[in-house]
N, C-alpha and C positions, 0 to 999 in steps of 0.2 A: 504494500500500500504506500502511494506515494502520500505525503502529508504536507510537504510542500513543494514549490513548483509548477508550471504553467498547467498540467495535467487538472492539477488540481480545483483549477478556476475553467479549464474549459466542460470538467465535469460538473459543476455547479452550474454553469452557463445552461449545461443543455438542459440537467433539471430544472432548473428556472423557467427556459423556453415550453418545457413540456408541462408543467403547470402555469402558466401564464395561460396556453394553448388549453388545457383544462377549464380554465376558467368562464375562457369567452364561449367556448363549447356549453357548458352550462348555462352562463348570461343569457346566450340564444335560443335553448330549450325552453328558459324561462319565458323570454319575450313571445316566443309562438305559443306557448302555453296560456298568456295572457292576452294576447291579437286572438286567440278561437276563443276563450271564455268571456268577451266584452257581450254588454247587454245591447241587445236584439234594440232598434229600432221604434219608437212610439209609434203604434197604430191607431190607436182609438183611444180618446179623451172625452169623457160627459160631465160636464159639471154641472152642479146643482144647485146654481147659484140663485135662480130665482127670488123674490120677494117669497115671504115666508107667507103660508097657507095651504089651502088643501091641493091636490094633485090630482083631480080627477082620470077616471079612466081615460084614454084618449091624447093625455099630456104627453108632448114628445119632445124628447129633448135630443138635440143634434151633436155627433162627433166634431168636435173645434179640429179635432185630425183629418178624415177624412170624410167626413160628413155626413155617415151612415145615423139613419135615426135612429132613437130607443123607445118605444111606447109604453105609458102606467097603462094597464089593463089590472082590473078587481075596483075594490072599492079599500078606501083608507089611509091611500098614503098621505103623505105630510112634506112641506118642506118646509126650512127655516131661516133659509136666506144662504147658507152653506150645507146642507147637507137632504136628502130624499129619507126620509122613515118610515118603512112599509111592515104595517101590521102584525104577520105574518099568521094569524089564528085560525087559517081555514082546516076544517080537518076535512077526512075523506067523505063526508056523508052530504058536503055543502054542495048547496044547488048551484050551477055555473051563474045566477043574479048575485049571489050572495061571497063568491070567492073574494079570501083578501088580496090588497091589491102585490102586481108581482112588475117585474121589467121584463119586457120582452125583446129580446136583441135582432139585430137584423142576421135576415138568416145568409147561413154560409160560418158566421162570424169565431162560432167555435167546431164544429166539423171541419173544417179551412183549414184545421192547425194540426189536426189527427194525422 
């Protein structure tokens, strides 16, 4: 074993080069690892901003994305100036007059993603 002498530094050198060369190998694993795992793209936005009161059935509120509607169908929702509050108390025996109210999304909107 030499301990001292140019041997000695050109062996250090290439260990050095080959974890340098390690390093960026993994930097770059990382970086593609995190370019495939970024978040997907906004497609639909509904806000429910309205003045605060009731929702009747028929209330439709438009995507500020891409413009798909949303319709309150039932009876009971609410809103209050930021947010939609839908009943939810129907049970299985309710006459389709009497359903609480529900959101009905445009269709394709979650099938599309399957």
């Amino acid at each position: 074993m030499i301990r001292n002498g140019p041997r000695k530094n050109c062996v250090y050198r290439v260990m050095s080069h080959a974890l340098t060369l390690r390093k960026a190998v993994l930097f770059a694993a990382v970086l593609a690892f995190t370019a495939a795992a970024a978040p997907a793209a906004l497609e639909n936005r509904w806000s429910f901003n309205q003045a605060a009161g009731a929702a009747p059935a028929g209330t439709v509120f438009s995507d500020s994305v891409s413009g798909l509607p949303m319709t309150v169908r039932g009876l009971g929702a609410t809103l209050d100036g930021s947010r939609l509050t839908l009943p939810g108390n129907t049970t299985s025996g309710t006459a389709e007059p009497g359903i609480a109210a529900y959101l009905n999304l445009p269709n394709g909107i979650v099938s599309a993603k399957t």
